[in-house]
DSSP file (Angstrom, degrees, kcal/mol; ACC not computed):
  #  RESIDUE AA STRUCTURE BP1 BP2  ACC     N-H-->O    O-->H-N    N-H-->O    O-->H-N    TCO  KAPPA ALPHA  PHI   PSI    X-CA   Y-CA   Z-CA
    1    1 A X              0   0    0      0, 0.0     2,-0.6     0, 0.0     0, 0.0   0.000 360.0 360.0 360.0 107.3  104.6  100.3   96.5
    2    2 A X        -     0   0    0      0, 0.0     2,-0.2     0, 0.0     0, 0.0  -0.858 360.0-158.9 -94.7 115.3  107.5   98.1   96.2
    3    3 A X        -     0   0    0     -2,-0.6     2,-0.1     1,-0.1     0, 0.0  -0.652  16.6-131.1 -95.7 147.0  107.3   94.4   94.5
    4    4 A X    >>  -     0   0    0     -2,-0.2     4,-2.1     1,-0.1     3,-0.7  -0.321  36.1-106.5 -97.4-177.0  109.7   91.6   95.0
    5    5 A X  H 3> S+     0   0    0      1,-0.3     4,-1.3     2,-0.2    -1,-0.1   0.682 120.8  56.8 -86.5 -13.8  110.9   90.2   91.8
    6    6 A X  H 3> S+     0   0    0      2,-0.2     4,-0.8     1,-0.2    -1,-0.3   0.806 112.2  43.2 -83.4 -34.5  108.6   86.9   92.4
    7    7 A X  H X> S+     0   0    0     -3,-0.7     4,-1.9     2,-0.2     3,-0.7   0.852 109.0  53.4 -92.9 -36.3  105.4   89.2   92.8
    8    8 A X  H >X S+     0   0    0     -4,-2.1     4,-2.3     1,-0.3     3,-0.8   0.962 107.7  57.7 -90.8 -44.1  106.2   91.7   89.6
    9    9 A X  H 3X S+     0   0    0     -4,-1.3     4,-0.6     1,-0.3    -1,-0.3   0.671 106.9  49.6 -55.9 -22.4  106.5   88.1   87.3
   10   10 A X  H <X S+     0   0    0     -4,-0.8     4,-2.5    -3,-0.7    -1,-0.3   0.678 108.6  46.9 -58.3 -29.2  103.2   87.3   88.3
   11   11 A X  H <X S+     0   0    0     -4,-1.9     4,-3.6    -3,-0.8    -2,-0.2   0.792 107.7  53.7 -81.8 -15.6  101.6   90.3   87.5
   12   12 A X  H  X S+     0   0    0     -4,-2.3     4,-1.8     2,-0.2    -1,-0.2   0.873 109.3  55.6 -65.5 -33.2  103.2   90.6   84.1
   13   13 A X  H >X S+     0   0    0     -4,-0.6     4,-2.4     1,-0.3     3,-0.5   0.980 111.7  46.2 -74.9 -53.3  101.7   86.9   83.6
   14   14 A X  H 3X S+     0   0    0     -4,-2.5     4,-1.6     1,-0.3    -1,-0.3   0.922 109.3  46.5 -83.9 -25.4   98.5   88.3   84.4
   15   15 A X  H 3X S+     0   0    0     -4,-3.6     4,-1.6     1,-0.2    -1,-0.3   0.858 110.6  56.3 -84.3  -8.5   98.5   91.2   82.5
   16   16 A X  H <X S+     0   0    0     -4,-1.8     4,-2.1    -3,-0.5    -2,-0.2   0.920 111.5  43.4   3.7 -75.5   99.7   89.1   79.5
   17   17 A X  H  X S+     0   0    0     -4,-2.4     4,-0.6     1,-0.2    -2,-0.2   0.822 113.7  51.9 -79.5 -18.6   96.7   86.7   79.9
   18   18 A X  H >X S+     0   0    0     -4,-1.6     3,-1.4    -5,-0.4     4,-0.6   0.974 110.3  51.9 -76.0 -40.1   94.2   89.9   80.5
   19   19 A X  H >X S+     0   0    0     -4,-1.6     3,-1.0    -5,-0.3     4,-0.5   0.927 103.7  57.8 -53.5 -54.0   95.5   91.7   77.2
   20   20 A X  H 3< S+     0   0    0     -4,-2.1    -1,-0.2     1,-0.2    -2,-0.2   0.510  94.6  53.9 -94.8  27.7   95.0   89.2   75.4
   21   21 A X  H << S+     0   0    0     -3,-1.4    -1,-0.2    -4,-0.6    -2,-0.2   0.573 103.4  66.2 -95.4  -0.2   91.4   88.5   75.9
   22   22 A X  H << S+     0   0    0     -3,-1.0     2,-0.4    -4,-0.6    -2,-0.2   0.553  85.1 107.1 -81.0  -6.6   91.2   92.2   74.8
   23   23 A X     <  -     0   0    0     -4,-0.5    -3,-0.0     1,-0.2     6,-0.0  -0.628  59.0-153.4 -92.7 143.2   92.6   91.1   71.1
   24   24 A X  S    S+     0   0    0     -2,-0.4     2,-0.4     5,-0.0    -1,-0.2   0.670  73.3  71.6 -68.9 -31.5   90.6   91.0   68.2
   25   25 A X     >  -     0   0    0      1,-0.1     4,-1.0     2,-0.0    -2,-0.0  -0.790  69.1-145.6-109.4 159.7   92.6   88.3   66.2
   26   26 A X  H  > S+     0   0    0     -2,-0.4     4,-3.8     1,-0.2     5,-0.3   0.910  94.9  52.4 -78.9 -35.8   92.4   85.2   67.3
   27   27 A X  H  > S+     0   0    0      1,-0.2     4,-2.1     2,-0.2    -1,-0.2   0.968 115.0  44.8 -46.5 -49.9   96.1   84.2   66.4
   28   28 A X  H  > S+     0   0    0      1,-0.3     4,-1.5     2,-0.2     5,-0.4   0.835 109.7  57.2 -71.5 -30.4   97.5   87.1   68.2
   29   29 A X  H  X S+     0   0    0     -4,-1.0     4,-1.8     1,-0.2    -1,-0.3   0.986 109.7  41.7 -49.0 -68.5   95.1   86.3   71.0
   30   30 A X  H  X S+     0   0    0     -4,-3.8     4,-2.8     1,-0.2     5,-0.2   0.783 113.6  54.1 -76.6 -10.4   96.5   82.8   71.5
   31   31 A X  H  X S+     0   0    0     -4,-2.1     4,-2.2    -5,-0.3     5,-0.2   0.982 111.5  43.6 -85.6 -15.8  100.4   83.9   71.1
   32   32 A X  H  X S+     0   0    0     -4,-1.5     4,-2.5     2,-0.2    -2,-0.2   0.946 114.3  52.2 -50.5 -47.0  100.1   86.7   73.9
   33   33 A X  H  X S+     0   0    0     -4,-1.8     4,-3.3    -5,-0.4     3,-0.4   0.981 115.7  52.2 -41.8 -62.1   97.9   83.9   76.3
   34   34 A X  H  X S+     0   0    0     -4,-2.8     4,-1.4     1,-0.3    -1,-0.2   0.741 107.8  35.7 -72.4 -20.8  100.8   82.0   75.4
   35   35 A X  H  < S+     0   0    0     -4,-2.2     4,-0.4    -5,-0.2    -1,-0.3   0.732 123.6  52.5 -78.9 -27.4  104.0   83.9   76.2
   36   36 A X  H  < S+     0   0    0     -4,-2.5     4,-0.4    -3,-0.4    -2,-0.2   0.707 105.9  53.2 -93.1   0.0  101.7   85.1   79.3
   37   37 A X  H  < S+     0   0    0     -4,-3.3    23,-0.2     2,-0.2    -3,-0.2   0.811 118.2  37.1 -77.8 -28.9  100.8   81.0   80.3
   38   38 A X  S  X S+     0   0    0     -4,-1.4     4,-1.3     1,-0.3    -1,-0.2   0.636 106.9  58.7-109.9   8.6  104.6   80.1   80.5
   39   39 A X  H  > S+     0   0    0     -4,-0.4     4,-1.8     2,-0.2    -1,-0.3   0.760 109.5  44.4 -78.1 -30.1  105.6   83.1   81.9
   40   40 A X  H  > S+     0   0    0     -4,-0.4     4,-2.5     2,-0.2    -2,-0.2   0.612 106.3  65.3 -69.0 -12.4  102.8   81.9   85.0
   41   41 A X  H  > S+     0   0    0      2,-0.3     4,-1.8     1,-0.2    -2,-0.2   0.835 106.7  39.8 -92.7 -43.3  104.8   78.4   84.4
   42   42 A X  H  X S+     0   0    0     -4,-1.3     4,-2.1     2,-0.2    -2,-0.2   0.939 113.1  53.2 -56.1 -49.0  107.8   80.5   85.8
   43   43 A X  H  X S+     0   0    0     -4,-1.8     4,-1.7     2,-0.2    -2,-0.3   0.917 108.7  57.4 -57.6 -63.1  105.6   82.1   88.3
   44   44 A X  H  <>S+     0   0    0     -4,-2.5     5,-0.5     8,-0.3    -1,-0.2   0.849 108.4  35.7   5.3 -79.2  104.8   78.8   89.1
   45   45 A X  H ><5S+     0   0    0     -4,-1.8     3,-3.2     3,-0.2    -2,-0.2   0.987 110.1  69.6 -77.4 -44.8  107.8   77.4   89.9
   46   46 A X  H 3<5S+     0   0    0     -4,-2.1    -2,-0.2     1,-0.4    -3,-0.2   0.758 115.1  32.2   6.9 -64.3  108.9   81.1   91.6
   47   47 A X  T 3<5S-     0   0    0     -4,-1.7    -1,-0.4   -41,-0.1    -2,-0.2  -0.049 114.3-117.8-121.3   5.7  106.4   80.3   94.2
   48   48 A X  T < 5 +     0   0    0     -3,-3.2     2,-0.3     1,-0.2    -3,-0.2   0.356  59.5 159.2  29.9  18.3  106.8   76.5   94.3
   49   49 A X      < -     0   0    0     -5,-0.5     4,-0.4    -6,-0.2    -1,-0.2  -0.416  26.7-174.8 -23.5  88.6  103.2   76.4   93.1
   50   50 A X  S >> S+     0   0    0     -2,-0.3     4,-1.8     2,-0.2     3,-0.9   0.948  84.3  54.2 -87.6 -45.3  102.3   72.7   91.3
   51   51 A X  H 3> S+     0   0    0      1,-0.3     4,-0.8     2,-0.2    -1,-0.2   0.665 109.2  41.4 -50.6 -16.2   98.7   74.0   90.3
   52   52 A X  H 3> S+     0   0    0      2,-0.1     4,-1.0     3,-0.1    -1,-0.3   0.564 118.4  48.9-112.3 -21.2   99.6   77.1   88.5
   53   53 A X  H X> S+     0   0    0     -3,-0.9     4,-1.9    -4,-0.4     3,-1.8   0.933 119.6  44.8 -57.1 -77.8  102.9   74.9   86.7
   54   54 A X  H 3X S+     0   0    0     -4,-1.8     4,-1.1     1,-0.3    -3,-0.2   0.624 117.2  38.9 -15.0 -64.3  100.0   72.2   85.9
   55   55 A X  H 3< S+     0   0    0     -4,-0.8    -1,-0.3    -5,-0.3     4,-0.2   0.702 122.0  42.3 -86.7 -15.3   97.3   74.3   84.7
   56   56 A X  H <X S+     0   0    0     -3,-1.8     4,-4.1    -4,-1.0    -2,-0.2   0.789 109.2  54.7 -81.4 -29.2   99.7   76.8   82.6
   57   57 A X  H  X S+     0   0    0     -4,-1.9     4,-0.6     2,-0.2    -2,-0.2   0.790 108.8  49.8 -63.5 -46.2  101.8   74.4   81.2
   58   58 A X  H  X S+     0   0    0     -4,-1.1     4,-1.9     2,-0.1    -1,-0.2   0.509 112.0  47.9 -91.5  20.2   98.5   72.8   79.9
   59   59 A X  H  > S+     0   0    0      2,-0.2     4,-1.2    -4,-0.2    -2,-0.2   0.676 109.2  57.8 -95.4 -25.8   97.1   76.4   78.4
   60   60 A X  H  X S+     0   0    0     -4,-4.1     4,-1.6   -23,-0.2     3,-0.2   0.955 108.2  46.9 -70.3 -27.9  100.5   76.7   77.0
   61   61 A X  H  X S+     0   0    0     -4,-0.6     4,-2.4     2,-0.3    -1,-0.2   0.849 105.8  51.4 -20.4 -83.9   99.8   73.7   75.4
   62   62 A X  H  X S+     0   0    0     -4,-1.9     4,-1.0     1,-0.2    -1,-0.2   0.400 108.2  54.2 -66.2  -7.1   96.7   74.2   74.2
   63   63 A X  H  X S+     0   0    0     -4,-1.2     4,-1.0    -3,-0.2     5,-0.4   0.944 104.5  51.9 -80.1 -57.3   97.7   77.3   72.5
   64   64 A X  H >X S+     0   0    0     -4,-1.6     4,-2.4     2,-0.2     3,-1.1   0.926 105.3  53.7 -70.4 -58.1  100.5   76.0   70.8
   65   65 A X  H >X S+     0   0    0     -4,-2.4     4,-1.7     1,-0.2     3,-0.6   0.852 115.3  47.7 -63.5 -80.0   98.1   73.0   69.3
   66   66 A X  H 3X S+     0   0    0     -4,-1.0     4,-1.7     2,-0.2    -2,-0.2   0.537 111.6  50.9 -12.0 -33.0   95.5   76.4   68.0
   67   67 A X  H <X S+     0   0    0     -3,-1.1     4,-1.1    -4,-1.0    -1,-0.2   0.632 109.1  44.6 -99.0 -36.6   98.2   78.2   66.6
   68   68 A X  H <X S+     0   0    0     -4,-2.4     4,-1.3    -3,-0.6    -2,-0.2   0.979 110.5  51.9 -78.7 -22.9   99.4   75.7   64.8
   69   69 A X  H ><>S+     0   0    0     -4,-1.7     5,-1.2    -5,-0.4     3,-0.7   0.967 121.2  41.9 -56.8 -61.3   95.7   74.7   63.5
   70   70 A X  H ><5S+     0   0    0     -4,-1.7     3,-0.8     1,-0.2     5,-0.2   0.890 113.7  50.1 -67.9 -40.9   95.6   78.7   62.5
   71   71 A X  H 3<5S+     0   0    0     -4,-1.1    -1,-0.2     1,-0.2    -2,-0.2   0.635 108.2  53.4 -37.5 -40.0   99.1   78.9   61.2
   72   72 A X  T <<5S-     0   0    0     -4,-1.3    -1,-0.2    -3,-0.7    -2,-0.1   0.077 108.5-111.7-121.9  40.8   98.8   75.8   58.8
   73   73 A X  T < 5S+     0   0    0     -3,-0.8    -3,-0.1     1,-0.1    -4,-0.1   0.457  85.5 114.0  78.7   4.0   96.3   76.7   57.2
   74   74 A X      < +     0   0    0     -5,-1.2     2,-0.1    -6,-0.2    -1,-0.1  -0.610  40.3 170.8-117.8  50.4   93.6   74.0   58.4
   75   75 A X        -     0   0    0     -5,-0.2     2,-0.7    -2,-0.1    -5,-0.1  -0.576  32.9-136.2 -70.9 143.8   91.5   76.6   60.1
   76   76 A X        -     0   0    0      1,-0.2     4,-0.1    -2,-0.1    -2,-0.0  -0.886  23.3-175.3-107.2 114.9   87.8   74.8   61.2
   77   77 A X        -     0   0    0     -2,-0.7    -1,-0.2     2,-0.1     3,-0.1   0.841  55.5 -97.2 -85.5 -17.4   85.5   77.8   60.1
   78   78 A X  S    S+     0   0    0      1,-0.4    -1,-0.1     0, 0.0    -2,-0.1   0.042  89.2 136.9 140.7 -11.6   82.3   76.0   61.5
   79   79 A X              0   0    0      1,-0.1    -1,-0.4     0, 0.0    -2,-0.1  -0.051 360.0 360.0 -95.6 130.8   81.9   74.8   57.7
   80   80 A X              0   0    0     -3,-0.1    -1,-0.1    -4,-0.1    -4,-0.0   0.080 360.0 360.0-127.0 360.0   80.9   70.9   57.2
């Protein structure tokens, strides 16, 4: 089976984003999502693709704002 170079960066993105719904911590969860959301942001552009830029671009996003919530120490435990 041979993949062109556009095809094999999308499937690394997805197995990126599939691994890490297999992790147990949550940090490690969102930085895998996130190295596999802008790597889809590439895939994205690859493929001239505005909906898969759009929508990764805002999961990368939203990872980055989580990891920094878990990272600096202002984790929300459910706690009021």
């Amino acid at each position: 089976m041979n993949f062109s170079s556009t095809e094999l960066v999308g499937y690394v993105a997805s197995a990126l984003v599939v691994m890490s719904l297999a992790m147990t911590s949550v940090v490690r969860l969102r930085a895998i999502s996130l190295i596999g959301s802008l790597i889809f942001v590439l895939y994205g552009v690859l493929i001239e693709s505005v909906p898969i830029m759009v929508t990764n671009v805002a999961i990368a996003m939203l990872n980055v704002w989580f990891l920094r919530a878990e990272l600096g120490g202002k984790r929300n435990l459910g706690a009021t």
